[in-house]
N, C-alpha and C positions, 0 to 999 in steps of 0.2 A: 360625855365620853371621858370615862379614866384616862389617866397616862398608860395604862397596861395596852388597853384595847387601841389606842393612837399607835401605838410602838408595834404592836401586831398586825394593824393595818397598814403598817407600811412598807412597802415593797422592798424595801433594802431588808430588812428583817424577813420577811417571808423565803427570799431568796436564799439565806444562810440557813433557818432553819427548814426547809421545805427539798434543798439540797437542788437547789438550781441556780448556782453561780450566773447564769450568764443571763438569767432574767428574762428568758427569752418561755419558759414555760407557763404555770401554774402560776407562779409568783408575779405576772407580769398583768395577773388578770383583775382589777377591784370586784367587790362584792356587787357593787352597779353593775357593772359590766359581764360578772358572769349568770345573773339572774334577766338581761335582755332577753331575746329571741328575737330571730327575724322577721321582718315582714311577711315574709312568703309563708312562715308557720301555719297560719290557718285557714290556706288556700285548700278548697276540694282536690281540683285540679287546674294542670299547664297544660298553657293553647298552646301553639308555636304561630306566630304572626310575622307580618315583616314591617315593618315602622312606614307611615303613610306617608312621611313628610317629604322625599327627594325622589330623583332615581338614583337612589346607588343600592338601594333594598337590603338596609340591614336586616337583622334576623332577632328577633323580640320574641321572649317570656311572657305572655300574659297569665296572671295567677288570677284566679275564680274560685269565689266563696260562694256557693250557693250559684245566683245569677247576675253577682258583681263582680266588676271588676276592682281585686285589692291592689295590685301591684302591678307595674311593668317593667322589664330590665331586659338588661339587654342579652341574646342567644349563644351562648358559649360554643353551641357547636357551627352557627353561623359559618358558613367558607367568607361571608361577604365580610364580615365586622366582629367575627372570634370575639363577641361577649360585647363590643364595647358600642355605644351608642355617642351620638352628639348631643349638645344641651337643649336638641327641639326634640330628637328622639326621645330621648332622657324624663322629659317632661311632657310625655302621650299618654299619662294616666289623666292629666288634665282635659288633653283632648277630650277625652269618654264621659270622667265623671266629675269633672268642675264645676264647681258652682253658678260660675258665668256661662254656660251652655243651654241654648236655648233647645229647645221640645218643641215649639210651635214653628210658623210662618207669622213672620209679622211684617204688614205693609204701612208705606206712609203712602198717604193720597197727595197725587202735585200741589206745592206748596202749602202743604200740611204741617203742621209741629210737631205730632205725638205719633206713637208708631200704635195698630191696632192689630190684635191676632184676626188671621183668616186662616179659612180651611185650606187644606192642599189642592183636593179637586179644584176648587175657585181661584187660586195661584197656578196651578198648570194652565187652567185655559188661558187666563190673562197674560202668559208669558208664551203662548203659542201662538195665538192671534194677535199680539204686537209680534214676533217674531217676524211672523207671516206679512204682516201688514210695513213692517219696516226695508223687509228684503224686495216687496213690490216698488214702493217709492223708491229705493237706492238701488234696482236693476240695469245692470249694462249688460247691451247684447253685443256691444261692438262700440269701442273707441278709437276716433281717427281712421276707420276703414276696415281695424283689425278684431278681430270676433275676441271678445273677453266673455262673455259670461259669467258675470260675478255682481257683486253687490258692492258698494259699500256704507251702506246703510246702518251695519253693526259689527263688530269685532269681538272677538273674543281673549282676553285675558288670564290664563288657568296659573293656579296656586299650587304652593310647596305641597299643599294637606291634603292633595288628590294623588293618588298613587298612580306607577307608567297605565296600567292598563285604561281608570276611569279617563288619565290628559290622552292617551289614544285615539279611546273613543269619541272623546269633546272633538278632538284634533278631525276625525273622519265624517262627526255631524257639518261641523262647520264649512269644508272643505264640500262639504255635499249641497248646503246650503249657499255656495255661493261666496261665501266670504273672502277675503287675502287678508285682512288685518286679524294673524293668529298666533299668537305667543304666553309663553309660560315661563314664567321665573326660574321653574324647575327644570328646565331645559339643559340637559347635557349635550 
């Protein structure tokens, strides 16, 4: 690079000859920087979603290219979060299309080492009939005299990455199930 093209490329110069003193235009922009484009550029189209992670439900951009998902940011017109996201919201592209995101069911067998993919039909029933089978052993009809009806045999623990409706429903199985031990991180 000449000394011409260094002295052209530099923003104090651009500003006096380009006639934007206050640097705040044209002149403020490098050759880098005005040949970017956004992420969002080569989106088909925008969902409008709400971020899975809390209840507070902010209001999410998702950009789609074809049948991926390129980008997530956060909903401008949101009433909940006017654009802005938190650093789990912020980081929901991950959720989707991370590298670390597993596609299968994988079980480890009791006191096993390695994890093995199974089908799903064969993980439901295994997770219905120990349900079934845990709520019978842990059944109270009546403790001290007084009618309880409940179990406790299992509890349930629900996560940030479940949105209010899906921790609801958890909340109304278990509840129906028998259980008291029911709690969620995301609990407002």
């Amino acid at each position: 690079m000449g000394v011409r093209q260094w002295i052209e490329g530099w923003p104090v110069y651009r500003q006096w000859t380009e006639k934007d003193p206050s640097g705040r235009g044209a002149a403020a922009k490098s050759r880098r920087s005005d040949s970017l484009r956004p992420r969002t550029d080569q989106a088909d189209r925008v969902v409008k979603s709400i971020c899975p992670y809390c209840a507070v439900g902010c209001g999410q951009n998702v950009y789609v290219s074809g049948e991926q998902v390129t980008q997530i940011e956060g909903d401008p017109d949101s009433p909940v979060s006017r654009g802005r996201l938190c650093p789990k919201g912020a980081a929901s592209l991950q959720l989707t299309t991370g590298s670390a995101r597993e596609h299968q069911v994988l079980y480890r067998r009791p006191y096993g080492t390695e994890w093995e993919p199974l089908d799903l039909d064969t993980a439901m029933d295994m997770i219905a009939e120990r349900t079934i089978a845990s709520r019978e052993r842990g059944w109270q009809w009546e403790v001290d005299g007084a009618r309880t009806r409940r179990t406790l045999g299992f509890a349930s623990l629900g996560g940030a990455t479940l949105d209010n409706e899906e921790n609801y429903l958890i909340k109304k199985l278990f509840t129906a199930l028998g259980a008291v031990q029911i709690e969620n991180q995301a609990r407002v």
